[in-house]
Jmol script that loads the backbone (N, CA, C; Angstrom):
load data "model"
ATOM      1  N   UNK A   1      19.249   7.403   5.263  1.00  0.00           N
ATOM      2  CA  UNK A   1      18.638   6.246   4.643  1.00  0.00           C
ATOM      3  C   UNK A   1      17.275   5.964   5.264  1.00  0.00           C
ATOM      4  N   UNK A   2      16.433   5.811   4.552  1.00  0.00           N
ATOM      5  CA  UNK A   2      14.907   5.163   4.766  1.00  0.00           C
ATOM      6  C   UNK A   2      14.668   3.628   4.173  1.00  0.00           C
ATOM      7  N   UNK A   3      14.250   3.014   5.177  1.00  0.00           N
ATOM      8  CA  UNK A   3      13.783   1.428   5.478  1.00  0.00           C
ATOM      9  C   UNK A   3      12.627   1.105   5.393  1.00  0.00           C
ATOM     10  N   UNK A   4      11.878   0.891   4.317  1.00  0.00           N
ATOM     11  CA  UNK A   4      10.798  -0.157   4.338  1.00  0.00           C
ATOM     12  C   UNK A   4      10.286  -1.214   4.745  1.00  0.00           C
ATOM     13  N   UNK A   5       9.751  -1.980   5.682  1.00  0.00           N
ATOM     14  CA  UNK A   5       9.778  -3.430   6.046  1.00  0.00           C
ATOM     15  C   UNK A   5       7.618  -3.363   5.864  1.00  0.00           C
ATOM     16  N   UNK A   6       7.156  -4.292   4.660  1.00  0.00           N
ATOM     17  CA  UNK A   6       5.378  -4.500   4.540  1.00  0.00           C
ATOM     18  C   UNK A   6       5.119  -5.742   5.413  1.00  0.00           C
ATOM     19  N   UNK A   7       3.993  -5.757   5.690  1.00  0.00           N
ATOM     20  CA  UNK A   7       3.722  -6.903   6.100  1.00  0.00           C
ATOM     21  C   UNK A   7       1.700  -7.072   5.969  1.00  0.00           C
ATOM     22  N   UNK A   8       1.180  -7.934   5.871  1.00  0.00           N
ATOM     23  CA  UNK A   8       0.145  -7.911   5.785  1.00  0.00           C
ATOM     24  C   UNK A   8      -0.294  -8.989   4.826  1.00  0.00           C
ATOM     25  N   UNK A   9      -0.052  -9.853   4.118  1.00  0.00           N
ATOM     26  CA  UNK A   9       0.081  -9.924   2.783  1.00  0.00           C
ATOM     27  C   UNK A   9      -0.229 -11.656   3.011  1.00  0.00           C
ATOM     28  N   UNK A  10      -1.401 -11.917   2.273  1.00  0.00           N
ATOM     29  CA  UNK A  10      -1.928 -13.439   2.675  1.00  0.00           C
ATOM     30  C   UNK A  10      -3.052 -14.059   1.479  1.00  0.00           C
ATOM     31  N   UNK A  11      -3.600 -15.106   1.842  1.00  0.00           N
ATOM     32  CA  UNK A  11      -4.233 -16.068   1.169  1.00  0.00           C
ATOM     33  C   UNK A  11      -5.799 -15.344   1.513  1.00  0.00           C
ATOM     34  N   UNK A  12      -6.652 -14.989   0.971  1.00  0.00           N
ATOM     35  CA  UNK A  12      -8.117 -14.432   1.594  1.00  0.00           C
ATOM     36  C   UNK A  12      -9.225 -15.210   0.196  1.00  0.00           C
ATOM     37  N   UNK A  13     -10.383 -15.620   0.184  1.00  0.00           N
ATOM     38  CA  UNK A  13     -11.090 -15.484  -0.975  1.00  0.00           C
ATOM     39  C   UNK A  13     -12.241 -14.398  -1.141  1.00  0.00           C
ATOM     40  N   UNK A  14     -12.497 -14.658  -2.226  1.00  0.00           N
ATOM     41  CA  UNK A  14     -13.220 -13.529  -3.072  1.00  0.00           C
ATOM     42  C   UNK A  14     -14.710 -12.691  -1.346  1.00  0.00           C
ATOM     43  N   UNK A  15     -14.272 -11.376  -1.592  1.00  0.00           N
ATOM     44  CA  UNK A  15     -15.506 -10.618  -0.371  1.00  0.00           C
ATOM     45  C   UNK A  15     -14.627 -10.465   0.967  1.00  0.00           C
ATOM     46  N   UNK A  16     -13.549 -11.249   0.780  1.00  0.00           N
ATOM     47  CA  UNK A  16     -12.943 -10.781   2.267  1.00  0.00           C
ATOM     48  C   UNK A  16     -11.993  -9.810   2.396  1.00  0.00           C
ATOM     49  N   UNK A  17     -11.263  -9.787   4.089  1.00  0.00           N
ATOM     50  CA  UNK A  17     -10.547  -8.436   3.637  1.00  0.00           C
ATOM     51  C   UNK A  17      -9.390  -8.662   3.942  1.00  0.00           C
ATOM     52  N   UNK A  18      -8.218  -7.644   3.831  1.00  0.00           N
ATOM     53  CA  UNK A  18      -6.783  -7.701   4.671  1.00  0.00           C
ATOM     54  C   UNK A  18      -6.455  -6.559   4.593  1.00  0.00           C
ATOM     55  N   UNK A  19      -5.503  -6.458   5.567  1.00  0.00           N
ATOM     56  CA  UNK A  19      -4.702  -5.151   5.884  1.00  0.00           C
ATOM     57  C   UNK A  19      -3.531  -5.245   5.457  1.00  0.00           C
ATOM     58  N   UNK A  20      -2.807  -4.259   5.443  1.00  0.00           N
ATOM     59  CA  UNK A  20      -1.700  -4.248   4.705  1.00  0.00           C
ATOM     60  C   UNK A  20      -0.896  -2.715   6.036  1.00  0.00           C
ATOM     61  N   UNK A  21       0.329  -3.589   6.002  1.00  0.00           N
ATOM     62  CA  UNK A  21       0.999  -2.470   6.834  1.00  0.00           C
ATOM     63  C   UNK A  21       2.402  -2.285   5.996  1.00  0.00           C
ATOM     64  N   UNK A  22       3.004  -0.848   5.902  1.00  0.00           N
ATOM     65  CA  UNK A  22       4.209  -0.178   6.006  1.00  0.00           C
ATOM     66  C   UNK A  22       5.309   0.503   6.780  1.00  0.00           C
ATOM     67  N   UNK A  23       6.007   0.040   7.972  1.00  0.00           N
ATOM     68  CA  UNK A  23       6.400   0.323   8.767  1.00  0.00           C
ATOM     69  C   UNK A  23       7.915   1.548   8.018  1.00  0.00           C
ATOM     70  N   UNK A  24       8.164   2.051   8.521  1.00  0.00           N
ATOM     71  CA  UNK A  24       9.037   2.935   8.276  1.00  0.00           C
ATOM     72  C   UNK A  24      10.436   3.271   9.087  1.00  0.00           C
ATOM     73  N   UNK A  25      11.477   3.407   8.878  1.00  0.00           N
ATOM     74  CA  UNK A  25      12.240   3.371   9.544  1.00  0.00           C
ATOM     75  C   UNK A  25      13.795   4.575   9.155  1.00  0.00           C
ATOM     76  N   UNK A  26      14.677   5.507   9.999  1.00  0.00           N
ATOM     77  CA  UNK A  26      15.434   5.533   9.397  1.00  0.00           C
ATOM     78  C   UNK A  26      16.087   7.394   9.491  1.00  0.00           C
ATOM     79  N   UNK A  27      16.230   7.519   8.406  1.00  0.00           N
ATOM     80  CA  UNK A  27      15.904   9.074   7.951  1.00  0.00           C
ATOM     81  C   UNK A  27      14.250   9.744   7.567  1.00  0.00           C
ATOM     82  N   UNK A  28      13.621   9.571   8.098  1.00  0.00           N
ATOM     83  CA  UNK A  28      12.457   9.553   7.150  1.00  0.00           C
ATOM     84  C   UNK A  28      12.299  11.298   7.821  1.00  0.00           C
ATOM     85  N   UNK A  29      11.381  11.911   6.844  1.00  0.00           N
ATOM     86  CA  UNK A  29      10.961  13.470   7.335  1.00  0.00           C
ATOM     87  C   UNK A  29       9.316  13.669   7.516  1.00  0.00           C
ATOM     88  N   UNK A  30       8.857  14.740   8.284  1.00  0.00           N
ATOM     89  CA  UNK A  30       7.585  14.778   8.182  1.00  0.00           C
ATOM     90  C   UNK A  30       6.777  15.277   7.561  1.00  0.00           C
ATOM     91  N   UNK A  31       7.418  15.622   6.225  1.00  0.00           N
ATOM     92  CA  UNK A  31       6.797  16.319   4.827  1.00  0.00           C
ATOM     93  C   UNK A  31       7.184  14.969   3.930  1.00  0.00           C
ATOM     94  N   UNK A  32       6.174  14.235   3.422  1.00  0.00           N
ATOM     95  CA  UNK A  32       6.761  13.323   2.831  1.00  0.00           C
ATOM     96  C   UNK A  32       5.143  12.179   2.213  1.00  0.00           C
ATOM     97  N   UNK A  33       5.592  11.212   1.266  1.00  0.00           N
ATOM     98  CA  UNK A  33       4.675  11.212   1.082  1.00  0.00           C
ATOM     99  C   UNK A  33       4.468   9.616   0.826  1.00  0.00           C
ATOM    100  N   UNK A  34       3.145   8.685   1.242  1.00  0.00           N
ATOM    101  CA  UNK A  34       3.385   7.123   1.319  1.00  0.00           C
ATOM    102  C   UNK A  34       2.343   6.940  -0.161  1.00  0.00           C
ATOM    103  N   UNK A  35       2.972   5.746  -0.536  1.00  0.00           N
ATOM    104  CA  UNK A  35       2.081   5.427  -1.700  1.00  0.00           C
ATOM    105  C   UNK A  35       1.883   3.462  -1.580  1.00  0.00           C
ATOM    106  N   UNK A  36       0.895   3.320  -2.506  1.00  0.00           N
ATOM    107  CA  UNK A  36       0.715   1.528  -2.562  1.00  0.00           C
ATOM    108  C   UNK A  36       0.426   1.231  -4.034  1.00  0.00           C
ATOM    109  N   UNK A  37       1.478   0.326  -4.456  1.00  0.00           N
ATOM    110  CA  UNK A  37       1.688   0.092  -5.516  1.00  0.00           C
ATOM    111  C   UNK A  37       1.041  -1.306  -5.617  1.00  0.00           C
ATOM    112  N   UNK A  38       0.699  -1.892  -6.890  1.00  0.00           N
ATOM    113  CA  UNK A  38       0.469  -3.584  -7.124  1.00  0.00           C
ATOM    114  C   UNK A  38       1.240  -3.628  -8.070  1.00  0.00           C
ATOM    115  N   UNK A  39       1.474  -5.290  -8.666  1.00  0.00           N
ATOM    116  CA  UNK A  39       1.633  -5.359  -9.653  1.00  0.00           C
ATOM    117  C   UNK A  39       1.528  -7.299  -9.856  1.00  0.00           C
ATOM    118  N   UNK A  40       0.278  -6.851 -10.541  1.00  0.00           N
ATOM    119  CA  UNK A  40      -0.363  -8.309 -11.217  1.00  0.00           C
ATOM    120  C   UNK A  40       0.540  -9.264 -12.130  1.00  0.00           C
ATOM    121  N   UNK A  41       0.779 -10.432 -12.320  1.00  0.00           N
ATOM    122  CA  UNK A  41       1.930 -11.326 -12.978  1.00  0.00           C
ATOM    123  C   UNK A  41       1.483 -10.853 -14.737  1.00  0.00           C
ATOM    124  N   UNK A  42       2.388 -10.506 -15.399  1.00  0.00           N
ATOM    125  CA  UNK A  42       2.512  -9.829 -16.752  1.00  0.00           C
ATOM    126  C   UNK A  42       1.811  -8.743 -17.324  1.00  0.00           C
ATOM    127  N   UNK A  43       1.554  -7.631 -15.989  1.00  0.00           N
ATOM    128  CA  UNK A  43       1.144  -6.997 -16.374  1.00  0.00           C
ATOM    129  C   UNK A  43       2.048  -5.716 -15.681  1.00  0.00           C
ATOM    130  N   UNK A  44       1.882  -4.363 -15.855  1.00  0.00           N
ATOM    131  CA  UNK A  44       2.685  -3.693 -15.585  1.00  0.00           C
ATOM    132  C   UNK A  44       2.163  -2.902 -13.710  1.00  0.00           C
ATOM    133  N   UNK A  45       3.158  -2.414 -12.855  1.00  0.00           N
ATOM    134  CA  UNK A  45       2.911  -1.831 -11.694  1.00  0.00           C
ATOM    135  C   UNK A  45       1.948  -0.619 -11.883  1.00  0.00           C
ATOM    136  N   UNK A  46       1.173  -0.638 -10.502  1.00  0.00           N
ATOM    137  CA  UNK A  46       0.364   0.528 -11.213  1.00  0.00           C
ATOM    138  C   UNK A  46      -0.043   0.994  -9.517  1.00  0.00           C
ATOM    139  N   UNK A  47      -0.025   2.480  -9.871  1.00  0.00           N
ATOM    140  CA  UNK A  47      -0.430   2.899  -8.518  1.00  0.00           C
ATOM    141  C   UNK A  47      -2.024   2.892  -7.625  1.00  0.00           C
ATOM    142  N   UNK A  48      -1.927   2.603  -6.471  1.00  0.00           N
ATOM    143  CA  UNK A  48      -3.085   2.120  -6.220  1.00  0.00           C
ATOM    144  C   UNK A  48      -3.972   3.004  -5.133  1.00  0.00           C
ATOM    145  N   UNK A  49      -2.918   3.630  -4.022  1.00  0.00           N
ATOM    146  CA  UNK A  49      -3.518   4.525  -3.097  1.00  0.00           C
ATOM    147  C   UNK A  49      -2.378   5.734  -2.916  1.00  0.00           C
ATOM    148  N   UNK A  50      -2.432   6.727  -2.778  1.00  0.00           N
ATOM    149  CA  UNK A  50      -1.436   7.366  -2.239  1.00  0.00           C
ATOM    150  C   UNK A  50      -1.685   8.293  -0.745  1.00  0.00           C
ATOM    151  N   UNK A  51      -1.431   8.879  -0.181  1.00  0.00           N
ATOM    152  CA  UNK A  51      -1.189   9.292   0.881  1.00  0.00           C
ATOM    153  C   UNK A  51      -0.721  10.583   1.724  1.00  0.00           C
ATOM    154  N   UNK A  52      -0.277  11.886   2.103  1.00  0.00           N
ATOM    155  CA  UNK A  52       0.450  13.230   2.509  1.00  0.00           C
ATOM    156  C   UNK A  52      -0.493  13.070   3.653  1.00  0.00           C
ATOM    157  N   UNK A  53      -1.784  13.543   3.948  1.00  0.00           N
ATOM    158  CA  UNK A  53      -2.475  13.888   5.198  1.00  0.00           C
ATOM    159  C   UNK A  53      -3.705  12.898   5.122  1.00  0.00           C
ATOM    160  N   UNK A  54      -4.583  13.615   5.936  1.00  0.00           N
ATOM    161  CA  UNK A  54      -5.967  12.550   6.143  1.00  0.00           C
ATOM    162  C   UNK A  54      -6.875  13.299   4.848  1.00  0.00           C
ATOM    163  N   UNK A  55      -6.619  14.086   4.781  1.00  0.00           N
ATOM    164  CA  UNK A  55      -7.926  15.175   3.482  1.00  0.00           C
ATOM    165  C   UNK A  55      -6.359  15.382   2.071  1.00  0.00           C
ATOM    166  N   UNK A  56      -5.899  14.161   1.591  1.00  0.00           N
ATOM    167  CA  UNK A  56      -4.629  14.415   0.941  1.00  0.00           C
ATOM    168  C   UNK A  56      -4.309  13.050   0.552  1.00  0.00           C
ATOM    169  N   UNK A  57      -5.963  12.492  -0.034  1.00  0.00           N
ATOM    170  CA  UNK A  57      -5.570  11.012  -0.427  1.00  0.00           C
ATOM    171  C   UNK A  57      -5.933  10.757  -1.947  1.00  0.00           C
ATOM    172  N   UNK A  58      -5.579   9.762  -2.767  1.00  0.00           N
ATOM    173  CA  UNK A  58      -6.077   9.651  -3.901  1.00  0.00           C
ATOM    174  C   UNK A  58      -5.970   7.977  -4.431  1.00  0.00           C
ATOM    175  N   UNK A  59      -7.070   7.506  -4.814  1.00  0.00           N
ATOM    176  CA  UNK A  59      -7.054   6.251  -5.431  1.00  0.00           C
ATOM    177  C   UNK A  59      -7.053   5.623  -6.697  1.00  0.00           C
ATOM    178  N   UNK A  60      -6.491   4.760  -7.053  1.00  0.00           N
ATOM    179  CA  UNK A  60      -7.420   4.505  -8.369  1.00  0.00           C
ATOM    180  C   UNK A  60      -8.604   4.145  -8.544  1.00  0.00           C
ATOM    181  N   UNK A  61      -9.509   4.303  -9.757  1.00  0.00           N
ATOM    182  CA  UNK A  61     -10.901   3.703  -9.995  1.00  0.00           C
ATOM    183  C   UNK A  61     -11.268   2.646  -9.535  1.00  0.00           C
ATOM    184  N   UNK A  62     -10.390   1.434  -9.615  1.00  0.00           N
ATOM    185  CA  UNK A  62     -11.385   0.168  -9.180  1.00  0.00           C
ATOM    186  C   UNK A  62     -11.235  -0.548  -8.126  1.00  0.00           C
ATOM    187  N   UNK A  63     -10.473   0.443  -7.112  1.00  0.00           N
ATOM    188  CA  UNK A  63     -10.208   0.207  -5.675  1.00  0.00           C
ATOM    189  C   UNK A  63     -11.188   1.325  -5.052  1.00  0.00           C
ATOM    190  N   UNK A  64     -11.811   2.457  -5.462  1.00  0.00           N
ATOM    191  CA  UNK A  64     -12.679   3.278  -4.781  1.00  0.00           C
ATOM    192  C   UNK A  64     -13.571   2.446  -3.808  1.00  0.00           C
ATOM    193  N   UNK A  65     -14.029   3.192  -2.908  1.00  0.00           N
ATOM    194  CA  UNK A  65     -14.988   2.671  -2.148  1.00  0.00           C
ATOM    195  C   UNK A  65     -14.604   1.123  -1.489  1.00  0.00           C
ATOM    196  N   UNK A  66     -13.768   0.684  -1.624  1.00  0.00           N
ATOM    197  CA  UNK A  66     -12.872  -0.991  -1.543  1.00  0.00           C
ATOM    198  C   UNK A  66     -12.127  -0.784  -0.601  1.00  0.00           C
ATOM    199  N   UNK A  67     -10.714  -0.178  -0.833  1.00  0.00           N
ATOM    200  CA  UNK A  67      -9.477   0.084  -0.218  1.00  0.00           C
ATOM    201  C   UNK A  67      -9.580   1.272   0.220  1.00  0.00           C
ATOM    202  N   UNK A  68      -9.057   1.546   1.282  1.00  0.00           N
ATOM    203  CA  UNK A  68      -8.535   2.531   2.510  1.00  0.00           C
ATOM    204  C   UNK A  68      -7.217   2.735   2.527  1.00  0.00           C
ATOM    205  N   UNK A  69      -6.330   3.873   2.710  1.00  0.00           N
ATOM    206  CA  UNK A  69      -5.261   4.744   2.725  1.00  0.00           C
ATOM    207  C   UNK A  69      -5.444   5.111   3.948  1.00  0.00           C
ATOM    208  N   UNK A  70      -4.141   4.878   4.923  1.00  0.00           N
ATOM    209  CA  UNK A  70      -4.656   6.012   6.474  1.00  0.00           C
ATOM    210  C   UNK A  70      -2.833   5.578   6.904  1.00  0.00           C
ATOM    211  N   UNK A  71      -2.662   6.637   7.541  1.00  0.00           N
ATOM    212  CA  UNK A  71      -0.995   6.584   8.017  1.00  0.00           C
ATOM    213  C   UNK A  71      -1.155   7.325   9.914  1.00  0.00           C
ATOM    214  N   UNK A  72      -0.051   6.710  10.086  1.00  0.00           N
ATOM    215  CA  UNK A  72      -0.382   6.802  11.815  1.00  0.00           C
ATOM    216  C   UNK A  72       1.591   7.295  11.779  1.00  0.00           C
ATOM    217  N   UNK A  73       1.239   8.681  12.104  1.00  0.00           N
ATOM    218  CA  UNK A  73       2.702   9.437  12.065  1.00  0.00           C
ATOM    219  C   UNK A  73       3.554   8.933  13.246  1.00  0.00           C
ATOM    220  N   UNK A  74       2.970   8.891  14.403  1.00  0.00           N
ATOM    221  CA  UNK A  74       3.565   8.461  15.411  1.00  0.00           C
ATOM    222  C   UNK A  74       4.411   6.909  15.711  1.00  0.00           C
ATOM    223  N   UNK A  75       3.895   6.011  14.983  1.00  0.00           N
ATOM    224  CA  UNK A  75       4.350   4.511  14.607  1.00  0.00           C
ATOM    225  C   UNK A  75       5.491   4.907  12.993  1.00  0.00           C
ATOM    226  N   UNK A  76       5.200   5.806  12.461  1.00  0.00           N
ATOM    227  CA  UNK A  76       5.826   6.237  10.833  1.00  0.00           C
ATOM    228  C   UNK A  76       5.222   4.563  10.135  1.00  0.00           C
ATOM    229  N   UNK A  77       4.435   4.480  10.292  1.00  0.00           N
ATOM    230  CA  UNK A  77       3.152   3.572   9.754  1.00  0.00           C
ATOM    231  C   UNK A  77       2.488   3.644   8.337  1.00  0.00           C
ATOM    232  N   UNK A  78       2.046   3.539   7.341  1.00  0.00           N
ATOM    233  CA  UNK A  78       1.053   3.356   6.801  1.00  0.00           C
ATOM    234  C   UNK A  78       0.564   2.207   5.882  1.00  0.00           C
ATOM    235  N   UNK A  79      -1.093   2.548   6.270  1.00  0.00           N
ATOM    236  CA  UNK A  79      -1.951   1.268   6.021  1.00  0.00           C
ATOM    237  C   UNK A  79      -2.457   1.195   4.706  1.00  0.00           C
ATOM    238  N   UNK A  80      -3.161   0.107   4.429  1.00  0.00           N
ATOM    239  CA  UNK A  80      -4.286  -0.205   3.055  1.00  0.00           C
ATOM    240  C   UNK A  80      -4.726  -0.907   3.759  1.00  0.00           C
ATOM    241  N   UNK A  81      -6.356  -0.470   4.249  1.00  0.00           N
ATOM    242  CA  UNK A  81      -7.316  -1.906   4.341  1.00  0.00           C
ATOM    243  C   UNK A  81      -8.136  -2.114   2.951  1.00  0.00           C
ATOM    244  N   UNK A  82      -7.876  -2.969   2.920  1.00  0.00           N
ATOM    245  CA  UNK A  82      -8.627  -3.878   1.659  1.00  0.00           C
ATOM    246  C   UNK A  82      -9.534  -4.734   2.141  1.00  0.00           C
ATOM    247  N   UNK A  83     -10.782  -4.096   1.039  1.00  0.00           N
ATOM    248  CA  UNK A  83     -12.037  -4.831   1.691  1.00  0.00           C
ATOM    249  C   UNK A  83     -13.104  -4.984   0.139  1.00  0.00           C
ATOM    250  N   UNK A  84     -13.817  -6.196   0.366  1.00  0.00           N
ATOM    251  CA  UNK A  84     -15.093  -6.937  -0.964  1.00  0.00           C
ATOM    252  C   UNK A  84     -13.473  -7.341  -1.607  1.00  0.00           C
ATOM    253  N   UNK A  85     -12.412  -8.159  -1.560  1.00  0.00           N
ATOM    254  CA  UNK A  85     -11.674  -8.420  -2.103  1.00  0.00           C
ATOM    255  C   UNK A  85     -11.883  -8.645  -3.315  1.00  0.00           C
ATOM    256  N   UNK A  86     -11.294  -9.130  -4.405  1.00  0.00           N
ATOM    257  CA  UNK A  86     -11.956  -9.582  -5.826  1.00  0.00           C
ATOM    258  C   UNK A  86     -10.867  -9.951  -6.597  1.00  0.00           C
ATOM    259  N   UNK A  87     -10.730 -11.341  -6.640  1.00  0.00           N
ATOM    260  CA  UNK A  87      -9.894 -12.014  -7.794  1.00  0.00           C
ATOM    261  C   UNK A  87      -8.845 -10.821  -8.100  1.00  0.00           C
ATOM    262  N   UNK A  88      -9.192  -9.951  -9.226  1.00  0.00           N
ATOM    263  CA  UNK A  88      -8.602  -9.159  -9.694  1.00  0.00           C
ATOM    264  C   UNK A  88      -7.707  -8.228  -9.182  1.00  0.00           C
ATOM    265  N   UNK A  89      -8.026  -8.613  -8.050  1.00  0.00           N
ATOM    266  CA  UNK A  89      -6.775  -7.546  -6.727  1.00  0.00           C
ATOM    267  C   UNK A  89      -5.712  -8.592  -6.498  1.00  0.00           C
ATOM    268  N   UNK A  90      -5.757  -9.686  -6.934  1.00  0.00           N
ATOM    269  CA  UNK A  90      -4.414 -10.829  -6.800  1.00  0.00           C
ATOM    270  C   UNK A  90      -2.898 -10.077  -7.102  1.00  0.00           C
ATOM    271  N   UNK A  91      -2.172 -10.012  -6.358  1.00  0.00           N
ATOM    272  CA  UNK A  91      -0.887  -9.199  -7.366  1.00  0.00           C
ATOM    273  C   UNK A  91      -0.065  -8.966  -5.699  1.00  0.00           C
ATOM    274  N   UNK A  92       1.698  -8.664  -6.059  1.00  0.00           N
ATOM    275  CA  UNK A  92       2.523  -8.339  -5.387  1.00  0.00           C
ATOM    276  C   UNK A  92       2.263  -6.632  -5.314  1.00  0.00           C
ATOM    277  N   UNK A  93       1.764  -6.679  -3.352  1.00  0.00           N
ATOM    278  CA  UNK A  93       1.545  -4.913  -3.472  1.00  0.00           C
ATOM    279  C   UNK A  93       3.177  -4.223  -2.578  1.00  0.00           C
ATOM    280  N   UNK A  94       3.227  -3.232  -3.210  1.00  0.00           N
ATOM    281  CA  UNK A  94       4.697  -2.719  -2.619  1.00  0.00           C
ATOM    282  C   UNK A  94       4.160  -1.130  -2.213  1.00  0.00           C
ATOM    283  N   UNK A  95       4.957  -1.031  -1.363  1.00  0.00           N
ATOM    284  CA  UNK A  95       4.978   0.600  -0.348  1.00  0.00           C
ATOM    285  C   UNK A  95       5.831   1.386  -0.593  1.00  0.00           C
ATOM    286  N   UNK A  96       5.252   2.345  -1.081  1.00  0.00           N
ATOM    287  CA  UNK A  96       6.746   3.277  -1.597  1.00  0.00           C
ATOM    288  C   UNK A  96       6.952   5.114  -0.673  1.00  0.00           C
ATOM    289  N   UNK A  97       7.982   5.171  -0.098  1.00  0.00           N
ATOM    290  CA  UNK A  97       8.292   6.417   0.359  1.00  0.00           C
ATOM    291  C   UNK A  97       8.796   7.323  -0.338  1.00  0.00           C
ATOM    292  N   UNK A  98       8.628   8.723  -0.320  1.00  0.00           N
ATOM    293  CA  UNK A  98       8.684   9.412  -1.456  1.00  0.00           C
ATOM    294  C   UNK A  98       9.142  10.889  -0.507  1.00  0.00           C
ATOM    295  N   UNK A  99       9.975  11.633  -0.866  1.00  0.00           N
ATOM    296  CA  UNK A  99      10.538  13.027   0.251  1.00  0.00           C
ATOM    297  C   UNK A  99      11.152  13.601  -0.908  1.00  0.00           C
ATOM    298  N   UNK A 100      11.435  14.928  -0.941  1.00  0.00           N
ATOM    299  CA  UNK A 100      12.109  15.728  -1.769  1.00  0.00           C
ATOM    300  C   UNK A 100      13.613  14.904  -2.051  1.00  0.00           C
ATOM    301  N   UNK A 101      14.177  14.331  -1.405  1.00  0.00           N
ATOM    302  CA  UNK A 101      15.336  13.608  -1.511  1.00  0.00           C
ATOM    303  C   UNK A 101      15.228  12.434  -2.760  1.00  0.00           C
ATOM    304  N   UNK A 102      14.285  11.751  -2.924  1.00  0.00           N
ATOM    305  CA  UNK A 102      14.216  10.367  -3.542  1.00  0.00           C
ATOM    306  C   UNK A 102      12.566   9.540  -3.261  1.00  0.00           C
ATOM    307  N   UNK A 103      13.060   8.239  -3.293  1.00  0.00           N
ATOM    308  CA  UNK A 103      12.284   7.477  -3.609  1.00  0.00           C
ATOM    309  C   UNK A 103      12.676   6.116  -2.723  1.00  0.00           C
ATOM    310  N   UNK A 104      11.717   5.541  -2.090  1.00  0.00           N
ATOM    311  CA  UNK A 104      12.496   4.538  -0.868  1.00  0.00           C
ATOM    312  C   UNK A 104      11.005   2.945  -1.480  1.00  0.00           C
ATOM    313  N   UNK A 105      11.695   1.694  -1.747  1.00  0.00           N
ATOM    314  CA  UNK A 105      10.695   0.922  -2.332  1.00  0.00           C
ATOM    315  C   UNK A 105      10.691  -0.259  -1.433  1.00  0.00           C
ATOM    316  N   UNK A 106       9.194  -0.647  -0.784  1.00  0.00           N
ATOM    317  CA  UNK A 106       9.422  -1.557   0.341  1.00  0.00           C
ATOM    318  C   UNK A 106       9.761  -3.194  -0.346  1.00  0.00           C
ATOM    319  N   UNK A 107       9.900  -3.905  -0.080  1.00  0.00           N
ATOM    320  CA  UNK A 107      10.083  -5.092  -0.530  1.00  0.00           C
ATOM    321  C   UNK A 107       9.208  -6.432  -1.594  1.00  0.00           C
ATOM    322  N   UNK A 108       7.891  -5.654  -0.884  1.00  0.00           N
ATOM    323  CA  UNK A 108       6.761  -6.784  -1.314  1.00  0.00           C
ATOM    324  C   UNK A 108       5.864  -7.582  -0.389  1.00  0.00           C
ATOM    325  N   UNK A 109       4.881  -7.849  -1.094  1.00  0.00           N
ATOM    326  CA  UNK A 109       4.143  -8.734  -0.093  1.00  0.00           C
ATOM    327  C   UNK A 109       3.094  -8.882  -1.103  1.00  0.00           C
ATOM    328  N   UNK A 110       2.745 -10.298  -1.206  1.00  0.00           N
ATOM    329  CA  UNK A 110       1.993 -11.209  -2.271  1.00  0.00           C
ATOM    330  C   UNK A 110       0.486 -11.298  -1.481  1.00  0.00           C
ATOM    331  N   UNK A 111      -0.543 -11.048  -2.224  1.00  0.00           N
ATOM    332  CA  UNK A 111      -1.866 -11.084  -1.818  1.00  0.00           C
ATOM    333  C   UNK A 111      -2.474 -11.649  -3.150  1.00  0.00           C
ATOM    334  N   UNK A 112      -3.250 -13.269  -2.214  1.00  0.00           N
ATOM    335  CA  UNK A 112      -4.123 -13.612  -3.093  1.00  0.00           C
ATOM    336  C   UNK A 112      -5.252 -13.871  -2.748  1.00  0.00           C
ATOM    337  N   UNK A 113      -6.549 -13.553  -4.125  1.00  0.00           N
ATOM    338  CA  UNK A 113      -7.911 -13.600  -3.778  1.00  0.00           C
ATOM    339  C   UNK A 113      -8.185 -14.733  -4.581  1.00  0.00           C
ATOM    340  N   UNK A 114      -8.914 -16.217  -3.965  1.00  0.00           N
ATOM    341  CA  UNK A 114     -10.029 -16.875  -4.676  1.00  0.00           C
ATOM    342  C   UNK A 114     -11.247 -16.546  -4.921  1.00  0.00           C
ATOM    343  N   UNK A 115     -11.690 -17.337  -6.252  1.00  0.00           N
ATOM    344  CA  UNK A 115     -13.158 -16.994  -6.580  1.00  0.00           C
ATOM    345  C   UNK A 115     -13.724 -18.411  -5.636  1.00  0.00           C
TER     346      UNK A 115
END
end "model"
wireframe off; spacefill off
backbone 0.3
color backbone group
């Protein structure tokens, strides 16, 4: 079994930043792969950063150049710094673990941006 526990997840307004952590716990393996999900109120989840190595990352479009992906193997860690925040990043972001076995979904953590 693999354990999710996020934390990071707060009140910021519009230009500022936060971090976002995924702690890991459990069965986890070292072929495996971290991802960061959102999902904005009536709209559908959507993937946002994903993760395997340091040269083995991929984002979506309107987090480029914004948000950061980086995992620290030794803690079984991984991050999102989020930075120029923007209204539109308001939404419940979730951490998802991913191994040839399955699919492991962290709990949540609510981030909001004022204008």
């Amino acid at each position: 079994q693999v354990h999710l526990v996020e934390f990071g997840g707060g009140l910021v307004q519009a230009g500022g930043s936060l971090r976002l952590s995924c702690a890991a716990s459990g069965s986890t393996l070292n072929i495996s792969g971290m991802d960061w999900y959102r999902q904005a109120p009536g709209k559908q989840r959507e993937l946002v950063a994903s993760i395997i190595s340091v040269r083995n990352t991929n984002y979506t479009n309107s987090v480029k150049g914004r948000f950061t992906i980086s995992r620290d193997n030794a803690k079984n860690t991984v991050y999102l710094q989020m930075n120029s925040l923007k209204p539109e990043d308001t939404a419940v972001y979730y951490c998802k673990y991913r191994d040839f076995r399955g699919e492991v979904w962290g709990q949540g953590t609510q981030v909001t941006v004022t204008s």
